[in-house]
C-alpha positions as CSV (number, residue, x, y, z in Angstrom):
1,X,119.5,146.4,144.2
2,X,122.1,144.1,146.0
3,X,125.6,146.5,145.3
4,X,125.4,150.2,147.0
5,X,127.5,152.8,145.9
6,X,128.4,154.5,149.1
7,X,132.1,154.2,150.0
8,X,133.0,151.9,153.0
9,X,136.0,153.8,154.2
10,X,138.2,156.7,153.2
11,X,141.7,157.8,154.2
12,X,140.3,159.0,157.5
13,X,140.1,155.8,159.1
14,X,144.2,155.3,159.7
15,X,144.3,159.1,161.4
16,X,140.7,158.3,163.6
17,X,141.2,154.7,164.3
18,X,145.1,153.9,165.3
19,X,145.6,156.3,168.2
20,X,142.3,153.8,169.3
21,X,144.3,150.3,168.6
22,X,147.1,151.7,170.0
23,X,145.4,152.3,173.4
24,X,143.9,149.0,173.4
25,X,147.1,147.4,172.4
26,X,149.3,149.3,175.6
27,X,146.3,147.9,178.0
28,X,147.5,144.7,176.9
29,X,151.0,145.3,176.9
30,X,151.6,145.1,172.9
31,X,154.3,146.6,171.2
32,X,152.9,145.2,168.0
33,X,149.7,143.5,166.3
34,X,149.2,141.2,163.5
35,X,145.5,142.2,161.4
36,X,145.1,139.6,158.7
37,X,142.1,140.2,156.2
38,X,140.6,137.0,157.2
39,X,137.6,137.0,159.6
40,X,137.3,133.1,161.6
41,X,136.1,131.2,159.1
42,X,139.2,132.3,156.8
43,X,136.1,133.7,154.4
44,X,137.3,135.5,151.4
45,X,134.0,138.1,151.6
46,X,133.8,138.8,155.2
47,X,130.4,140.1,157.3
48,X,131.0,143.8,158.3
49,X,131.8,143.0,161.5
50,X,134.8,141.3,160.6
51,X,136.1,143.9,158.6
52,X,139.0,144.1,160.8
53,X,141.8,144.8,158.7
54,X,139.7,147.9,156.8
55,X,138.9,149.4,160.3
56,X,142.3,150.9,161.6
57,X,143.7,151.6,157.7
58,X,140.6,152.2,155.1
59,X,141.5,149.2,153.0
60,X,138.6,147.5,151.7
61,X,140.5,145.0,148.9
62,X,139.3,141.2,149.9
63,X,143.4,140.5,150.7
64,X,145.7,141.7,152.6
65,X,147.2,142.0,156.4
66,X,148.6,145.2,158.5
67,X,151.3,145.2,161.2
68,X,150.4,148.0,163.8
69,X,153.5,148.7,166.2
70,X,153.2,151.9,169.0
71,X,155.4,154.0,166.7
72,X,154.9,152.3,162.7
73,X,152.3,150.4,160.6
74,X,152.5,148.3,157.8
75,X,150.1,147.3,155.4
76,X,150.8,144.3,153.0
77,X,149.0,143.8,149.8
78,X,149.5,142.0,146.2
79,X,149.9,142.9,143.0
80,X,146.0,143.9,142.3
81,X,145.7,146.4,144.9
82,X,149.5,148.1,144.1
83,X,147.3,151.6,143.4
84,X,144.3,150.9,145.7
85,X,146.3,150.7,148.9
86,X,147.6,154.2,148.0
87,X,144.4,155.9,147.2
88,X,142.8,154.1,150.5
89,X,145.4,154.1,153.0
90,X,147.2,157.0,154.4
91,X,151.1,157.1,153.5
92,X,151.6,159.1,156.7
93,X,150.4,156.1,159.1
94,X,150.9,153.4,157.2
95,X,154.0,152.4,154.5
96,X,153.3,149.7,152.0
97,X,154.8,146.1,151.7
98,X,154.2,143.6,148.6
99,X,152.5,140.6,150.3
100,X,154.1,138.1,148.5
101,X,158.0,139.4,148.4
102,X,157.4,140.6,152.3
103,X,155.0,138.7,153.5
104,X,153.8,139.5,157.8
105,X,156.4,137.0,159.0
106,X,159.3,138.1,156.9
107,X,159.1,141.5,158.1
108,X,158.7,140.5,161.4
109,X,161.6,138.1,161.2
110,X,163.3,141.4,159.9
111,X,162.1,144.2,161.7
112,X,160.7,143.2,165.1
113,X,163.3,143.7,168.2
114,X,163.9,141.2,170.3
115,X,161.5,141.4,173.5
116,X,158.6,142.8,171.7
117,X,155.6,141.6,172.6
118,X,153.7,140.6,169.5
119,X,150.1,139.6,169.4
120,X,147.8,137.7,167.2
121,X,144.2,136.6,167.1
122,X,144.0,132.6,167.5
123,X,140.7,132.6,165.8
124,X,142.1,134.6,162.8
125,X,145.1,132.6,162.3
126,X,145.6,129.2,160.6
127,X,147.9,126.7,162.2
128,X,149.8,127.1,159.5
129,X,150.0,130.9,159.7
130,X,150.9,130.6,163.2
131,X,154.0,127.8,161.9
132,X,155.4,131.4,160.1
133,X,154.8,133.6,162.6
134,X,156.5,130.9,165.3
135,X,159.8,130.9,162.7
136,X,160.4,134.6,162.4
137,X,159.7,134.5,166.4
138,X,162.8,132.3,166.6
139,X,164.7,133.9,164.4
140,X,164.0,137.7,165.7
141,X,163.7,137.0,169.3
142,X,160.2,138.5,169.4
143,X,158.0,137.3,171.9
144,X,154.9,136.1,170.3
145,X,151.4,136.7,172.0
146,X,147.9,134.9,171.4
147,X,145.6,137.3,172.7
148,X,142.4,136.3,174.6
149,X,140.5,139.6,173.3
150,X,141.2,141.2,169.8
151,X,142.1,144.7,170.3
152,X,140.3,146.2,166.9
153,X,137.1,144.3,168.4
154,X,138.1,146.0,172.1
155,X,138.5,149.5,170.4
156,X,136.0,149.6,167.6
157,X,132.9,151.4,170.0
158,X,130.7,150.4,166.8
159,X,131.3,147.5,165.0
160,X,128.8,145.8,163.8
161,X,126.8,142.7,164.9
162,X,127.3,139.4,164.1
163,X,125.0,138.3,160.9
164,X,122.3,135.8,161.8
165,X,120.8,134.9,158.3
166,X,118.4,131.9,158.8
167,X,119.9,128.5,156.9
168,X,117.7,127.5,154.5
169,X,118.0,123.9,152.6
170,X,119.9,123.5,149.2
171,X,117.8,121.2,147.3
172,X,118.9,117.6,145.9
173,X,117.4,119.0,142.4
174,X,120.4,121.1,142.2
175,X,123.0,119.6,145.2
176,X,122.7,116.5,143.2
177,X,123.8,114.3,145.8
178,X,122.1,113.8,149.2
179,X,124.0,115.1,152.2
180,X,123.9,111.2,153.9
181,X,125.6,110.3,151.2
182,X,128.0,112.5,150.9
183,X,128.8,112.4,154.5
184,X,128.9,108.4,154.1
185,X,132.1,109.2,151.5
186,X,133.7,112.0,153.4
187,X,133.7,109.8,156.4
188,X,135.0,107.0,154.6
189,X,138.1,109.7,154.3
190,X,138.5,110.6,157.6
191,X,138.8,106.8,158.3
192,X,140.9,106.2,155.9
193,X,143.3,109.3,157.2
194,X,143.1,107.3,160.7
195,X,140.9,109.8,162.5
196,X,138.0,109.1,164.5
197,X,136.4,112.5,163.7
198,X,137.5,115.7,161.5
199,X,137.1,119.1,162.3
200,X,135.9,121.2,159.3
201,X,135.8,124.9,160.6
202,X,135.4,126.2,156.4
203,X,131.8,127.4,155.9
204,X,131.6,126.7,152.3
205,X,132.5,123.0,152.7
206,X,129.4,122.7,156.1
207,X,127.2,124.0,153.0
208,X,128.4,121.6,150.6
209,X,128.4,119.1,153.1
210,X,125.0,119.0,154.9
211,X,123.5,120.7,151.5
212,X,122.8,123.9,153.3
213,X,122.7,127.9,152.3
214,X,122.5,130.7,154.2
215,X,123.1,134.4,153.5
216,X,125.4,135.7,156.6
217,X,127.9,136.9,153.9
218,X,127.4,139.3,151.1
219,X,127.7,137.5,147.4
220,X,127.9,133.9,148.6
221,X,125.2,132.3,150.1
222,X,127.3,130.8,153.6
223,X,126.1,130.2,156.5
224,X,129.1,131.1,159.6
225,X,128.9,127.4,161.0
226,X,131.3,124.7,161.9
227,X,131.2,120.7,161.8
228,X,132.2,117.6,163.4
229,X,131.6,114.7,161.3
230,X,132.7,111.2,162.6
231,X,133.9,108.7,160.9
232,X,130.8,106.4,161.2
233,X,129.0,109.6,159.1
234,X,127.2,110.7,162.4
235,X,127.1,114.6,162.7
236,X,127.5,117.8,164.8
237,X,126.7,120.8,163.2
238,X,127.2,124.0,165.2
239,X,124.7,127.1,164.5
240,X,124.1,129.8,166.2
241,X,120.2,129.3,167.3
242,X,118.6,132.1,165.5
243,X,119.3,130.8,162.4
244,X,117.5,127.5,162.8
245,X,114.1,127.4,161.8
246,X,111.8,124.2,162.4
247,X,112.6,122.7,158.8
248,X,115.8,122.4,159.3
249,X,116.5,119.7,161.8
250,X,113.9,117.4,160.0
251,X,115.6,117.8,156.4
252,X,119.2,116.8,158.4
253,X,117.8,114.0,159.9
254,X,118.2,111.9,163.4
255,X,122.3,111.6,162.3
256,X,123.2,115.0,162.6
257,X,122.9,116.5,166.0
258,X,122.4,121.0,165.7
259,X,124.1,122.4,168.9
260,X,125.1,126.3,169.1
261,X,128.2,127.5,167.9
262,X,129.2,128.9,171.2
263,X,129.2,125.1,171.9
264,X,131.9,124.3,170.0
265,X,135.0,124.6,172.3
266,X,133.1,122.3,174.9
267,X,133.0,120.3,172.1
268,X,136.6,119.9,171.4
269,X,137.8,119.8,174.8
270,X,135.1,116.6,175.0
271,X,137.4,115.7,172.2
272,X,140.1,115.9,173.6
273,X,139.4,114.1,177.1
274,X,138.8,111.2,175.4
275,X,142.3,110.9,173.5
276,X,140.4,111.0,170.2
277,X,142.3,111.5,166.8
278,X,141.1,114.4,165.3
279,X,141.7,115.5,161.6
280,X,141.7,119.2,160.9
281,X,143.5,121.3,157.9
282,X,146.5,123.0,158.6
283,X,145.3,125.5,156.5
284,X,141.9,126.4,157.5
285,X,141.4,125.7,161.0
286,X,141.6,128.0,163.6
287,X,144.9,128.1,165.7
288,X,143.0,128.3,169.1
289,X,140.7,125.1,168.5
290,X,143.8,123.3,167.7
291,X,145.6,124.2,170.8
292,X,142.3,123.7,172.6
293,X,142.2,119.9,171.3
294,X,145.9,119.1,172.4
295,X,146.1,120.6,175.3
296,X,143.2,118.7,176.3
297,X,144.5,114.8,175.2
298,X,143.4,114.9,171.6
299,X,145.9,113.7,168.8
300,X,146.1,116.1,165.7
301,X,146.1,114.7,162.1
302,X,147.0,117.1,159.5
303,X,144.8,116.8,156.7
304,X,143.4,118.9,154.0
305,X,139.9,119.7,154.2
306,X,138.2,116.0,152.6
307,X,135.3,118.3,151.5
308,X,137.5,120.7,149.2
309,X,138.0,118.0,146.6
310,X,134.8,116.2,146.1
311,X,133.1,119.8,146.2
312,X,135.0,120.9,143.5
313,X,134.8,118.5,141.2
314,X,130.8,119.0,140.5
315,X,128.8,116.3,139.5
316,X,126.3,116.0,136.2
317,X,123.3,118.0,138.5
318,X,125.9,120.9,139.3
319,X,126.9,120.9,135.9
320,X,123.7,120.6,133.9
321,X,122.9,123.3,137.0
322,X,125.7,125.5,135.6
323,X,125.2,125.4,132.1
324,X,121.4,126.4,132.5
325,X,122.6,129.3,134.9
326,X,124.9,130.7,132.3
327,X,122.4,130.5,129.1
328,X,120.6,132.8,132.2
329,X,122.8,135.1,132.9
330,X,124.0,135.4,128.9
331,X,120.8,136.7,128.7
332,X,121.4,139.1,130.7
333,X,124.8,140.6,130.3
334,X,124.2,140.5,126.2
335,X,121.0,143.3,126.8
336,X,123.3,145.2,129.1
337,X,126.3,144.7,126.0
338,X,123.7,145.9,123.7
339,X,122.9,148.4,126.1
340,X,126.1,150.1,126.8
341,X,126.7,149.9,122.3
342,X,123.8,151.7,121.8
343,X,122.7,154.0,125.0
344,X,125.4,154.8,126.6
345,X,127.9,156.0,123.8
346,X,127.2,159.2,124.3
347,X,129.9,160.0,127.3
348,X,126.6,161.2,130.0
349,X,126.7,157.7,131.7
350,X,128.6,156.4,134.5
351,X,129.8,153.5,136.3
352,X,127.1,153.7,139.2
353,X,124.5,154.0,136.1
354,X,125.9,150.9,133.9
355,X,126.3,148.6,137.1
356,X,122.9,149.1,138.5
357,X,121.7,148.9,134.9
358,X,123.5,145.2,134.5
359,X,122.2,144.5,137.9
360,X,118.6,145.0,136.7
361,X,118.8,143.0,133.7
362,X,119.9,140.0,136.2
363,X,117.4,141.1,138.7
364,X,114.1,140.3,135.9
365,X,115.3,136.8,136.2
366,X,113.4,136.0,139.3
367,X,116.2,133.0,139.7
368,X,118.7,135.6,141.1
369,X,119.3,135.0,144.9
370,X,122.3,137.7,144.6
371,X,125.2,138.8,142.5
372,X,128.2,136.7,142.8
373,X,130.9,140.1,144.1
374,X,130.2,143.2,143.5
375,X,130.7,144.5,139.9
376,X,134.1,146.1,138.8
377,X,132.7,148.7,136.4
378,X,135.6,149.9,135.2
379,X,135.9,153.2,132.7
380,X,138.8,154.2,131.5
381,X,141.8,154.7,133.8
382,X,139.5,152.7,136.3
383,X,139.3,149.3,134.7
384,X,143.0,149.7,135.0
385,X,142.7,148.6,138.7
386,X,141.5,145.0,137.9
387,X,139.9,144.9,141.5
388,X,137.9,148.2,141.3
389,X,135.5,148.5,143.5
390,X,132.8,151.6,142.4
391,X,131.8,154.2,144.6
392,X,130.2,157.6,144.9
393,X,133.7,158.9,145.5
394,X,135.8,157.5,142.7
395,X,132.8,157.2,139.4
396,X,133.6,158.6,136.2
397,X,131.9,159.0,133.2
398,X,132.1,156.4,130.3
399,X,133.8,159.1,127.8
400,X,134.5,158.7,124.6
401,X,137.9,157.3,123.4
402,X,138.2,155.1,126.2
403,X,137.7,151.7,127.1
404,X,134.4,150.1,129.6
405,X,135.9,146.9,131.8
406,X,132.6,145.6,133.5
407,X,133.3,142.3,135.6
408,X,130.5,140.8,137.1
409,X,128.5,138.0,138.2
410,X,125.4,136.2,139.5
411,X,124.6,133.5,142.5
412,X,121.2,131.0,141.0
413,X,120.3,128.1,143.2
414,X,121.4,126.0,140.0
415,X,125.1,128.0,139.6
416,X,127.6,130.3,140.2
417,X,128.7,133.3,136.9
418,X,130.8,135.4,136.6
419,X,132.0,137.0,133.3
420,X,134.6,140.4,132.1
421,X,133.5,142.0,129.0
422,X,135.4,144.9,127.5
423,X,133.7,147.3,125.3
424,X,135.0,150.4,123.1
425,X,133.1,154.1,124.0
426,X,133.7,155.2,120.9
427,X,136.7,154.9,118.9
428,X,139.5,152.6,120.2
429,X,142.5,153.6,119.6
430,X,145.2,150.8,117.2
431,X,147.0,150.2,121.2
432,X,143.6,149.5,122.5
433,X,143.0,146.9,119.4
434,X,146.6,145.3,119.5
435,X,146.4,144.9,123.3
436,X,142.7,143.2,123.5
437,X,143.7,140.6,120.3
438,X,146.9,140.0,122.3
439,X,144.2,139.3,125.6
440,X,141.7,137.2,123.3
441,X,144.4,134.9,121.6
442,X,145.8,133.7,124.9
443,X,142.0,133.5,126.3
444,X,141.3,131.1,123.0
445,X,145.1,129.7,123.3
446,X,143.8,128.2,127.1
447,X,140.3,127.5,126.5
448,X,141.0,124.9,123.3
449,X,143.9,123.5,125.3
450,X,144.5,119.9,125.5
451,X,146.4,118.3,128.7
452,X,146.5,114.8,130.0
453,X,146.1,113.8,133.3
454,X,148.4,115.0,135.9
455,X,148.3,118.6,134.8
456,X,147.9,121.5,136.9
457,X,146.8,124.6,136.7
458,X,150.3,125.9,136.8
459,X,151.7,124.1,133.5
460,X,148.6,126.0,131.5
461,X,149.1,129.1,132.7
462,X,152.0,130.4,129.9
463,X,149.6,129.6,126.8
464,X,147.0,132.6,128.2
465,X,149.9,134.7,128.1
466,X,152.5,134.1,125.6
467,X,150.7,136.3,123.0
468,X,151.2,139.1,126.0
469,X,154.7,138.5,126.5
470,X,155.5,138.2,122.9
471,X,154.9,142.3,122.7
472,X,156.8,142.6,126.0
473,X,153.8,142.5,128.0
474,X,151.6,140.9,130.7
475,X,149.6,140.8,133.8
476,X,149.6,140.6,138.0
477,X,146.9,138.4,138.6
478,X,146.5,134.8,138.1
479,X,144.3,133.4,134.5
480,X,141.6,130.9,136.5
481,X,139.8,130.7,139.9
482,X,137.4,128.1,140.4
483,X,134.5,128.7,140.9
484,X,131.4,127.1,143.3
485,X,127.9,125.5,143.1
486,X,125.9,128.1,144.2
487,X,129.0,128.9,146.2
488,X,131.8,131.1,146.3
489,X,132.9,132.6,143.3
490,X,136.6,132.1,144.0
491,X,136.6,128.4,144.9
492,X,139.6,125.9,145.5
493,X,142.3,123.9,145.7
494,X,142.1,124.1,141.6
495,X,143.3,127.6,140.1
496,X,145.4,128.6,137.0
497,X,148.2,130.7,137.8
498,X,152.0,131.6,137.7
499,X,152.2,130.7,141.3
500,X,153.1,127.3,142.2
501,X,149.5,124.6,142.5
502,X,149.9,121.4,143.1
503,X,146.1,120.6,142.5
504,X,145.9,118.5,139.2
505,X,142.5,119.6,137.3
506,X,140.2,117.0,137.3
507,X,136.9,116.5,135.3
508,X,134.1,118.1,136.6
509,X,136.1,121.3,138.1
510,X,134.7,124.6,136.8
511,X,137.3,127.6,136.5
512,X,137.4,130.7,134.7
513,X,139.7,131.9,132.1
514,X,140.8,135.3,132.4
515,X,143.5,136.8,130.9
516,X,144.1,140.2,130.7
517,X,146.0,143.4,130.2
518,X,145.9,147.1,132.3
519,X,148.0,150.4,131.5
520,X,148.1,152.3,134.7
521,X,146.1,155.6,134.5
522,X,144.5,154.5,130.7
523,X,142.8,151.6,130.4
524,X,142.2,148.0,131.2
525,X,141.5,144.5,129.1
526,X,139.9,141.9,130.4
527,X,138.1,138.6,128.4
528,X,136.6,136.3,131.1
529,X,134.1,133.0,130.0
530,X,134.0,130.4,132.5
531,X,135.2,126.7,131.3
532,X,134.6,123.3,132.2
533,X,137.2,120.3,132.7
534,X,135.9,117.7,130.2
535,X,137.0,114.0,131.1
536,X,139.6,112.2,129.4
537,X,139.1,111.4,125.5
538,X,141.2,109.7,122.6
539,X,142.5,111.9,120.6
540,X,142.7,110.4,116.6
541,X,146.1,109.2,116.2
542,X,147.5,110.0,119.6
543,X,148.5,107.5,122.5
544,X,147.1,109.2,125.3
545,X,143.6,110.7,126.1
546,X,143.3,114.1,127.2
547,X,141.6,115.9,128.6
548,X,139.6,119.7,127.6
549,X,137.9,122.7,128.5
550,X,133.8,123.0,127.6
551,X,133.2,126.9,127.5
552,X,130.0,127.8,129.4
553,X,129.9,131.2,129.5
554,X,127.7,132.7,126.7
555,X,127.8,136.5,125.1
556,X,129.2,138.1,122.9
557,X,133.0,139.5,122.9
558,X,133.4,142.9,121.5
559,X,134.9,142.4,117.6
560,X,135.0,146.1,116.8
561,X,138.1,145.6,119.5
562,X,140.0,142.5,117.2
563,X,142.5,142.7,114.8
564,X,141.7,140.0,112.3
565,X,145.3,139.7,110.9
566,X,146.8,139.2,114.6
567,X,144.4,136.1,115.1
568,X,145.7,132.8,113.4
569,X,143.0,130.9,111.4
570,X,142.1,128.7,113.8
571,X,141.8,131.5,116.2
572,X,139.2,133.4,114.3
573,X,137.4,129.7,113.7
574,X,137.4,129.3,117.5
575,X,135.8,132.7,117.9
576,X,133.6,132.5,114.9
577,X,131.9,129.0,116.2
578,X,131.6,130.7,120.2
579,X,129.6,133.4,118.2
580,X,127.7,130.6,116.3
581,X,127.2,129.0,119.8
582,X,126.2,132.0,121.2
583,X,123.4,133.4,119.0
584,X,122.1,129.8,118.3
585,X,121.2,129.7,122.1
586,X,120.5,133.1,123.1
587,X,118.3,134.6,120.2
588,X,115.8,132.7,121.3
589,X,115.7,134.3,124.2
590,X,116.6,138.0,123.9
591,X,113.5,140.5,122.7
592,X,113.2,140.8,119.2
593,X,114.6,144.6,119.3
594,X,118.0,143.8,119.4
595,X,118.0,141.1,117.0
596,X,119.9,142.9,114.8
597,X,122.3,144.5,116.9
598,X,122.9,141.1,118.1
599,X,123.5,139.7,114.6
600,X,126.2,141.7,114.3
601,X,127.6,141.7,117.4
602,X,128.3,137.5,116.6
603,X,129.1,138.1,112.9
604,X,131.5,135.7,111.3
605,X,135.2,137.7,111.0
């Protein structure tokens, strides 16, 4: 089993673990301390050491940031973790802030006296992150402080070591593209931007780039690693020397030189002697390296990680990998479906119980490398909190009347899944009904979308929830993330959202589309197939191609949850054809038992 079940904090942690910071923090002359989620590699699933945000509050949601001052502390988290911050973090040591009406730097900009001595970690901020906290500096009088020691790391007696996963090699048969020759066109980039060399300090883009896996963070398969790469497509790649086993230098090849990460600041100070013009993102890299490179002679250039693109937008291998993964992991999730219909009806099961079962139905693929996050197994009043997160402590039964949200996923060399199912335990009530349609006709309102170039995920984002707002309703999380190649699950610049995205979707770009809907201390909806951006084509009697979503994900969706009359007629066509696609390609493939459970669960409506 890859998930456990044991909680990884509790309320405890603020009361046990402040007084700690707080010593730490007056040996170093503090009055406050920023904590953002993000370890050094600005990681969205972080190695346990890292985990410095959950040590001094209890907060284990994958975003977020605390302020700790000698007499206050603040945590700041979005809209998905509204009720998990309060079940996780003490209310007497910490209040709550909404992350994105108050973010950090506001309420410092507000709060913070003047003359305060305000630290932050340089290797956990961005540049850009340190921009904000500079402005509400100015503005507040603050004094702001880059500390050479973390405090958490100073107080926490046992924090955990640093994860040393040997890198193994991602092979062409499923990169698609050799990592020469992709190194060839990101240099050409980095030329082009009028740098010599670019710094890329983002773990997922050294995989893509040098075609590379490792496994030093839980879910995604990332090696901790940075990477110069020059603009003539010659190489430094920076691992720590445990994880380098003899195969690996001789699959890189003579252009790419493996030095120790430890080596790295040597590295950018030899930058920086010789006045080279080094590109680096804004966004990702890590405030101290920057300052490191100017303040020894090298010129900056801004620029967005060149890997980001290029990665996203996967070519045919990735694709074709994809497509086979998902037929895979359909397999899987439609026993499990079949499962939870017709075993676990009967109110005895749990969510520990249905997650490990899901997890073993992936597991007898012996393609599975690991699941993609760990699965939100949601019943009743707990798939209301649409980032969940199971555990000994919070598990409850599947009872009858209620509503299962089970989100989950899978990492195969050839792809990336992940896929939200809702299913009825027992009876569903008409609310239950109204509320899923409402979910599955903006789901099938984005996936048979049709946009022409240009569009971002922004513009799309209304048509998964108009049939939601129409009743007066909707949902605090954004429809589509993309998603990586045997990468992160959660994978940019492309995402479909309320919020503001200036990344146009572009062919090749996998997202998922996942709408949803949650009554607080009831129930939770949520209808999640991942989708393809299909290149431009003509559309008979228009004047402009566009461009379309493919649907890869395969099982079925629950129909004993749809209201027929709420679904137009070329709703319940779009559904009725997924359900032809899906039983054309999985029956092969499923064991002849459920057959006819399997009919019916892809019946025409």
């Amino acid at each position: 089993m890859f998930q456990t079940y044991e909680p990884v904090s509790d309320r405890s942690f603020a009361g046990n673990h402040l007084p700690l910071l707080r010593a730490e923090m007056k040996k170093q002359n503090l009055d406050g301390f920023v904590i953002p989620h993000d370890d050094e590699y600005q990681n969205e699933y972080i190695p346990a050491y890292a985990e410095r945000l959950m040590w001094p509050s209890g907060f284990s949601g994958s975003a977020g940031a605390a302020i700790v001052m000698t007499d206050r502390a603040i945590m700041f988290t979005d809209g998905r973790y509204t009720l998990q911050v309060r079940q996780q973090v003490d209310g007497e040591y910490f209040s709550y802030e909404d992350l994105t009406e108050m973010p950090p730097d506001k309420w410092l900009a507000e709060n913070a006296s003047a003359g305060a001595r305000i630290g932050y970690d340089p290797m956990l901020h961005t540049m850009a992150s340190v921009k904000r906290l500079q402005a509400a500096e100015k503005k507040a009088g603050f004094t702001l402080i880059a500390v050479s020691e973390n405090p958490v790391d100073a107080a926490w007696n046992d924090q955990p070591p640093l994860p040393s996963g040997v890198v193994k090699p991602h092979d062409i048969k499923f990169a698609g593209k050799a990592s020469a020759d992709k190194r060839r066109e990101i240099a050409a980039a980095v030329e082009k931007a009028g740098a010599d060399t670019v710094l890329i300090t983002s773990p997922p883009s050294v995989a893509w780039l040098f075609n590379i896996r490792g496994s030093d963070v839980n879910r995604t398969p990332l090696p901790l690693s940075r990477a110069l790469l020059n603009k003539d497509g010659s190489a430094t790649l920076f691992l720590a020397p445990e994880k380098i086993d003899n195969q690996l230098p001789e699959f890189l090849g003579n252009d790419v030189d493996i030095r120790a990460e430890t080596d790295v600041t040597s590295a950018l100070e030899k930058l920086g002697a010789s006045g080279a013009k080094v590109a680096a993102d804004p966004a990702l890299a890590p405030s101290r390296f920057v300052e490191t490179m100017r303040a020894t002679g090298a010129k900056i250039i801004e620029l967005t990680d060149p890997c980001a693109l290029p990665r996203a937008t996967k070519n045919k291998t990735e694709l074709d990998g994809a497509r086979s993964a998902h037929i895979r992991d359909g397999v899987a999730v439609t026993q499990f479906l079949h499962w939870i219909e017709t075993k676990a009806q009967s109110g005895d099961i749990d969510e520990v119980v249905a997650a490990k079962k899901l997890e073993e139905f992936r597991a007898a693929s012996d393609e599975l490398r690991d699941i993609s996050f760990d699965t939100i197994s949601g019943a009743g009043s707990n798939g209301a909190l649409c980032h969940y997160k199971v555990s000994t402590t919070t598990n409850k039964k599947l009872e009858k009347g209620t509503l299962y949200l089970v989100d989950s996923g899978g990492q195969y060399p050839d792809g990336t899944t992940d896929i939200t199912r809702t299913t009825p335990i027992g009876e569903a009530t008409k609310e239950m009904c109204d509320r899923f349609t409402r979910v599955l006709k903006g789901h099938i309102g984005l996936a048979t979308m049709k946009f022409p170039a240009g569009t971002t995920g922004t513009h799309l984002d209304v048509m998964a929830r108009k049939p939601l707002w129409d009743a007066g309703l909707d949902y605090d999380h954004g429809t589509g993330h993309g998603v990586g190649s045997f990468l992160g699950v959660h994978e940019g610049p492309q995402r479909i959202a309320k919020a503001p995205n200036s990344q146009a979707l572009l062919p090749g770009m996998i997202l998922s589309n996942e709408p949803g809907f949650y009554k607080a201390e009831e129930f939770g909806i949520r209808i999640e197939n991942l989708i393809i951006v299909k290149p431009p084509q003509t559309v008979p009697g228009g004047e402009r191609e566009m461009m379309s979503f493919e649907t890869i994900t395969l099982a079925p969706i629950n129909l004993d949850l749809v209201l027929p009359d709420l679904l137009t007629a070329d709703e319940r066509q779009w559904l009725n054809d997924y359900h032809a696609r899906v039983f054309e390609t999985l029956s092969p493939l499923l064991p002849d038992n459920i057959e006819d459970w399997f009919k019916n669960a892809t019946r025409p409506i």
